[in-house]
C-alpha positions in Angstrom: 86.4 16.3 120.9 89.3 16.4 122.9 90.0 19.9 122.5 86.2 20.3 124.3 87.2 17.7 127.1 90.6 19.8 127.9 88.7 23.2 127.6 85.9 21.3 130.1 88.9 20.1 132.3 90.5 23.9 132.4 87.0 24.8 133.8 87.2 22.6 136.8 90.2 23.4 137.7 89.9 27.4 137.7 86.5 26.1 139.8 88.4 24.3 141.9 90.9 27.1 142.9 88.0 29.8 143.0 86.1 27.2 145.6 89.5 26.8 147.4 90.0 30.7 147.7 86.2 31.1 148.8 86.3 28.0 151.7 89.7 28.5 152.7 91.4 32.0 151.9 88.0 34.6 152.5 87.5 33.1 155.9 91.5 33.4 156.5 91.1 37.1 155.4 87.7 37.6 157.1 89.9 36.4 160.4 93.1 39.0 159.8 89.9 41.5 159.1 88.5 41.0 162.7 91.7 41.0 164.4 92.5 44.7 162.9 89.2 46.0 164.0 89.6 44.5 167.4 92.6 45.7 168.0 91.2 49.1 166.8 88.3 49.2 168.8 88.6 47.0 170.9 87.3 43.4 171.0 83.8 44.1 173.1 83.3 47.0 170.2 83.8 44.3 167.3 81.3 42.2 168.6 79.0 44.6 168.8 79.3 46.0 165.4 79.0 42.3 164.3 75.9 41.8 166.1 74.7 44.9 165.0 75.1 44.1 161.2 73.4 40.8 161.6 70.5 42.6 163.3 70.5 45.1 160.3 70.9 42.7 157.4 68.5 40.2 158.7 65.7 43.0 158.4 67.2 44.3 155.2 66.8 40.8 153.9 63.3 40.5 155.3 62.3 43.0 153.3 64.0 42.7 150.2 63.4 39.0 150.3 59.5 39.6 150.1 59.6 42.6 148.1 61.2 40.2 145.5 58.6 37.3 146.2 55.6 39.8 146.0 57.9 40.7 142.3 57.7 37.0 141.6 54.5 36.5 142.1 53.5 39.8 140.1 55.3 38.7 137.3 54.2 34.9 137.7 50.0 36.4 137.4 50.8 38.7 134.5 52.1 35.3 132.4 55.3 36.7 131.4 58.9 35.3 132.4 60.0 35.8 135.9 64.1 35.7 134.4 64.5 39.5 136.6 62.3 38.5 139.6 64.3 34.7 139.9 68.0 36.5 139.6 66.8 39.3 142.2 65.8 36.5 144.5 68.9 34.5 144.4 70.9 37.4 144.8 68.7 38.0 148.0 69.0 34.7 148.9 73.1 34.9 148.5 73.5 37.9 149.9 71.4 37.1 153.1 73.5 34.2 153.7 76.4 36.6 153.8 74.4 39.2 155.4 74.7 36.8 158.2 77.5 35.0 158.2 79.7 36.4 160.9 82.4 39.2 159.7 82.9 42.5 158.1 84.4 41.5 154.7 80.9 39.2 154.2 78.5 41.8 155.6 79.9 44.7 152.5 79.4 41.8 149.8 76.4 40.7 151.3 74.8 44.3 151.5 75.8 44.7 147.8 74.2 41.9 146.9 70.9 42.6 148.3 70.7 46.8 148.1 68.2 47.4 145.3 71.2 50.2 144.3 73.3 47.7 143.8 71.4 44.5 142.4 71.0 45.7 139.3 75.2 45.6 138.5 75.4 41.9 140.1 72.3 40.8 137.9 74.0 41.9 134.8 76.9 39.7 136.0 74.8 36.9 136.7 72.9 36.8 133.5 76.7 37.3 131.8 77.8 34.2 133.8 74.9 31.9 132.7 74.8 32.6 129.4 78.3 31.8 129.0 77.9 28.5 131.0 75.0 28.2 128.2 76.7 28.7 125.4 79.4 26.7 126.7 77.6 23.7 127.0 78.0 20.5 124.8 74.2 20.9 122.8 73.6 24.2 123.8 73.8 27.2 120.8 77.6 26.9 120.7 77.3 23.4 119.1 76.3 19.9 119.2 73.6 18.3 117.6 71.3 21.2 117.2 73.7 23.7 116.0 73.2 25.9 113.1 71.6 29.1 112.6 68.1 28.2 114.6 69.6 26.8 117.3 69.0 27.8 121.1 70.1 26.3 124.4 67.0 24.0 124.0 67.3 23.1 120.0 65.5 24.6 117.1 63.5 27.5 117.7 60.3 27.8 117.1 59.4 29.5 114.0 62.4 27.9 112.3 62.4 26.2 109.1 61.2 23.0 109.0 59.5 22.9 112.1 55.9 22.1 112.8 53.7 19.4 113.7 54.5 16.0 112.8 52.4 14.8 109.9 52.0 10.9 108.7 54.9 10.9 106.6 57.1 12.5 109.9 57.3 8.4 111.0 61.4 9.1 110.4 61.5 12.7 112.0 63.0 13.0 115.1 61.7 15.1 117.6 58.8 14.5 119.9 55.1 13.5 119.0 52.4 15.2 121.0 49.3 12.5 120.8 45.3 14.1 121.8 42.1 14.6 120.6 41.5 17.7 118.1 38.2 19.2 120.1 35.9 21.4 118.3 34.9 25.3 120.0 31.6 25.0 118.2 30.6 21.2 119.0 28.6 22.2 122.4 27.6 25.1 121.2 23.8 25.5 119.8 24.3 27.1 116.1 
C-alpha cells in the first residue's frame, strides 16, 4: 500500500513541475518569443499579427466549436456514445483558449489543437492519457476491490460470471438492488 501512496506522490510532483513549466516558464518563453519578432518586424507589425491571429482563431473556433456540437448532438440522437464528439470538443475548447490567449507560441498549439488535420493526433493522446489515469486509479481495472479478469474502471462487467439480478437468497450479495414493479406488455391490451 505504500508502494501505491509513493507511486501517487511521484504523480504530484511530475504535476506540479509540469503546472510550474506551463504558468511560469511558457509565458517566460511566449515573452522572449515576442520580443524576437518585434525586434524583427518591428513592434507596430507584432501587434498586428497578434490581432490578426485572434481575429482568425476566434472564427476558426466558431466554426469548429459548432461543427463539434452539431457532432455531439448527432451522435447524442443516434443513442450511441459521444467518447469522439466529447474529446473533439474539449480539444476545441482548449485550443480556443489558446487560440486567444495573446502570443505566437499559443496561437501554433492552439491551431493544432483545433485543425480537424490535426485533432485526430491530439485525440489519440488524449484518450492515451485517460486511460492511463484509469488504469492507474485505486479501484479501477489495475486493482482494488473489483480486480480480476471481469473487471473495468466501473467493476464487474456486465455479462460476467456471476452477475445478474439479485434473487431472495442475494440478502448477503453486495452490489446494488434495483426495487419496481414487473409491468405486463399484454395487461392493457385486448386479447
Amino acid at each position: 500500500m505504500s508502494g501505491l501512496r509513493a507511486g501517487g506522490g511521484r504523480r504530484r510532483g511530475r504535476l506540479g513541475w509540469v503546472l510550474v513549466l506551463l504558468f511560469v516558464g511558457l509565458p517566460l518563453f511566449e515573452l522572449y518569443v515576442l520580443i524576437q519578432v518585434g525586434q524583427v518586424i518591428g513592434a507596430w507589425w507584432t501587434i498586428a499579427l497578434l490581432v490578426l491571429a485572434s481575429i482568425i482563431g476566434a472564427a476558426i473556433v466558431r466554426h469548429e466549436g459548432s461543427r463539434a456540437w452539431r457532432a455531439l448532438v448527432e451522435a447524442l440522437t443516434q443513442g450511441r456514445m459521444p467518447h469522439r464528439e466529447l474529446a473533439d470538443g474539449a480539444l476545441v475548447l482548449v485550443g480556443g483558449t489558446l487560440l486567444l490567449t495573446p502570443g505566437f507560441t499559443t496561437d501554433v498549439l492552439g491551431a493544432l489543437l483545433v485543425l480537424p488535420v490535426t485533432r485526430p493526433l491530439f485525440r489519440a493522446l488524449l484518450a492515451r492519457a485517460v486511460a492511463a489515469r484509469i488504469l492507474a486509479a485505486p479501484g479501477g481495472a489495475a486493482g482494488g476491490p473489483f480486480a480480476g479478469p471481469f473487471a473495468g474502471p466501473f467493476g464487474t462487467r456486465p455479462g460476467a460470471p456471476g452477475r445478474g439480478a439479485p434473487g431472495p437468497g442475494d440478502a448477503g450479495r453486495p452490489g446494488p438492488v434495483v426495487r419496481g414493479d414487473v409491468v405486463d406488455p399484454d395487461e392493457g391490451s385486448e386479447r
